[in-house]
Each structure stands twice: as structure tokens, then as C-alpha cells.
C-alpha positions, -999 to 999 in steps of 0.1 A, spaced: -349 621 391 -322 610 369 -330 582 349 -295 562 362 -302 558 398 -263 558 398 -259 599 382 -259 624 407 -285 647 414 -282 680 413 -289 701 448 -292 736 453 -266 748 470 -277 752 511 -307 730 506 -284 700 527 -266 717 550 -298 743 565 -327 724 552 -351 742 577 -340 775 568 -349 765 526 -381 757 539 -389 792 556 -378 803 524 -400 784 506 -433 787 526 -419 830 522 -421 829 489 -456 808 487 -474 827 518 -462 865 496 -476 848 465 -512 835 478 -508 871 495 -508 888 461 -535 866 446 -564 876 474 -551 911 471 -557 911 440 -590 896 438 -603 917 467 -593 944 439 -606 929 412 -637 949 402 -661 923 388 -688 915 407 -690 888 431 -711 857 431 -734 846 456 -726 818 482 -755 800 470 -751 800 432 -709 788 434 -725 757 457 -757 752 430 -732 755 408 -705 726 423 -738 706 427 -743 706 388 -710 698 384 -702 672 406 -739 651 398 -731 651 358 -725 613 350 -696 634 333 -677 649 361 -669 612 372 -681 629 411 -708 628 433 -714 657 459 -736 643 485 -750 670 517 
């Protein structure tokens, strides 16, 4: 946002006059990129943890005084 309400802002060119075809765009481009990221974990050779130990885990987290959170069941 410009700091003079009065400058114009700068639009990419089609975003106005087809906003709902920027948006398929955009939710493309984000659904091919979280598609890359769980291939690419499902690849990743390191071993996986246990269900239990990432919610033990969240627990700690989340009841340290330091976190700021509580994680109530």
C-alpha cells in the first residue's frame, strides 16, 4: 500500500478485468506447490515418527509457561 493514499497502485495486468480467472491461477500454482511438498516428503527417506510421540510432543510444547499456550484434551 503506498504510503500517499492518493499514488496509484500498481495492478497486474488482467487481475481487474478477469479477477476469477487470476484466482484459478493462483489456487494452480498453490495446489502444484503443496503437491510437490507431500511428494516429496512421501519420498523423503527418514524415518517417520509415531502419531503418539508428535502429540506428546505438542503437549510439551504447548504446557511450557514458555510457549504462551495451553493444549487442553
Amino acid at each position: 500500500m503506498p504510503a500517499n493514499p492518493a499514488e496509484p497502485v500498481a495492478v497486474t495486468p488482467g487481475v481487474l478485468a478477469n479477477p476469477s480467472q487470476s484466482l484459478e491461477r493462483q489456487e494452480g500454482a498453490l495446489e502444484a506447490l503443496l503437491r510437490r511438498r507431500v511428494e516429496a516428503a512421501l519420498a523423503d527417506p527418514a524415518p517417520t515418527i509415531p502419531q503418539e510421540e508428535v502429540f506428546a510432543m505438542l503437549r510439551a510444547r504447548h504446557a511450557s509457561p514458555k510457549s504462551g499456550h495451553r493444549f487442553d484434551e
